[in-house]
C-alpha positions as CSV (number, residue, x, y, z in Angstrom):
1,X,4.8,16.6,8.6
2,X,1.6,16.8,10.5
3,X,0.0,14.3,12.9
4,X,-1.9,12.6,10.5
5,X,1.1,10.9,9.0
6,X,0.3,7.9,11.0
7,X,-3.4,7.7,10.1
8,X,-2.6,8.0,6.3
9,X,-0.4,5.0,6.5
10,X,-3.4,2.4,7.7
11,X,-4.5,2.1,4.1
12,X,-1.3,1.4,3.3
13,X,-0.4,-1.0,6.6
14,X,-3.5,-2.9,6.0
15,X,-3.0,-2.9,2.0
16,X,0.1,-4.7,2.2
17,X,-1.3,-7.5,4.9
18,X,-4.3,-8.2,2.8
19,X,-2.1,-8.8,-0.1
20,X,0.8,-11.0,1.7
21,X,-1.9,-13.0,3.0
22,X,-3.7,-14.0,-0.3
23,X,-0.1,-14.3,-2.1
24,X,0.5,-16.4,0.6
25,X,-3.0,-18.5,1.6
26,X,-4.6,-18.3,-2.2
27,X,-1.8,-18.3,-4.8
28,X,0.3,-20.5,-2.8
29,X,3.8,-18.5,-2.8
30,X,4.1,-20.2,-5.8
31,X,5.8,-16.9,-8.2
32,X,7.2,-13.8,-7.2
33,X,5.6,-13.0,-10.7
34,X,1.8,-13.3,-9.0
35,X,-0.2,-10.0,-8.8
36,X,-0.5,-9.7,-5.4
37,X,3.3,-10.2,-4.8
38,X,3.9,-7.2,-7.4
39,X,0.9,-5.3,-5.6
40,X,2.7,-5.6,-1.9
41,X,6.0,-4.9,-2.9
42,X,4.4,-1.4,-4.9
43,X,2.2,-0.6,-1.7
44,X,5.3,-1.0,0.3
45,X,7.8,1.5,-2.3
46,X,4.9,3.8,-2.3
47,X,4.4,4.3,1.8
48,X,8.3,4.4,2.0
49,X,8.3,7.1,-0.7
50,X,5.5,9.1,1.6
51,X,7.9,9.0,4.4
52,X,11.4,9.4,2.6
53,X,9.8,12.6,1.1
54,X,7.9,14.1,4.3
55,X,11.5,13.2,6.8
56,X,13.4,15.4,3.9
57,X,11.0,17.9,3.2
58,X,10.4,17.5,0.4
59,X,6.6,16.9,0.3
60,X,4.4,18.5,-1.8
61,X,1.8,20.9,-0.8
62,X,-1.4,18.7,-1.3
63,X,0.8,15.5,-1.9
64,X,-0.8,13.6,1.6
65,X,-4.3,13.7,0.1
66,X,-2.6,12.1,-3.4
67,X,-0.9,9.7,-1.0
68,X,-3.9,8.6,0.7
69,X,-6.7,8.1,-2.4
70,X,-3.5,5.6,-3.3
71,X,-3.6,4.2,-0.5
72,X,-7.6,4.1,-0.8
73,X,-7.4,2.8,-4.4
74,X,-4.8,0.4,-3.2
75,X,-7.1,-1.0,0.0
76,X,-10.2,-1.6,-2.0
77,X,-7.7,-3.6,-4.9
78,X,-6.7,-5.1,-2.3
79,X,-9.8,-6.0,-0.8
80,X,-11.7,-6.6,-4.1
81,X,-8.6,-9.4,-5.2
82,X,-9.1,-11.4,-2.2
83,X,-12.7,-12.4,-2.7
84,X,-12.2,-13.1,-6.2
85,X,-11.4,-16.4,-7.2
C-alpha cells in the first residue's frame, strides 16, 4: 500500500457523513429500509473491503484508481441526494 491510502478514503469518510446525516436530519431515522441508510452501510463495506484487501495483499494492480471513481461516484450520490427533496 502506498501513501495515498489515506487520501483515497476522504470520498469515502465524507460519503458516509453526508449520508448518516440526511438518514438522520431528512428521513427522520424512520427505516433501516431508507436509501441513504442502505447507501452508508455500502460506502462503509466498500472502504473496509479497500483496506481488508491492501493489509493482505491482495490488491489489485490498478484496483485504488477503481476504488476511488467509487468513492467519487459515491460522494457526488451522496451529495446530489441531500439537496433533493
Amino acid at each position: 500500500m502506498t501513501n495515498t491510502t489515506t487520501m483515497l478514503l476522504v470520498p469515502f469518510i465524507i460519503a458516509f457523513l453526508v449520508f448518516v446525516f440526511r438518514f438522520y436530519s431528512r428521513e427522520s431515522a424512520s427505516s433501516i429500509g431508507n436509501p441513504s441508510f442502505v447507501l452508508a452501510i455500502l460506502t462503509v463495506l466498500i472502504a473496509f473491503s479497500y483496506l481488508i484487501l491492501g493489509v493482505i495483499g491482495m490488491l489489485p494492480p490498478y484496483a485504488t484508481i477503481g476504488y476511488l471513481m467509487v468513492g467519487l461516484i459515491l460522494l457526488a450520490t451522496a451529495i446530489t441526494r441531500m439537496f433533493m427533496i
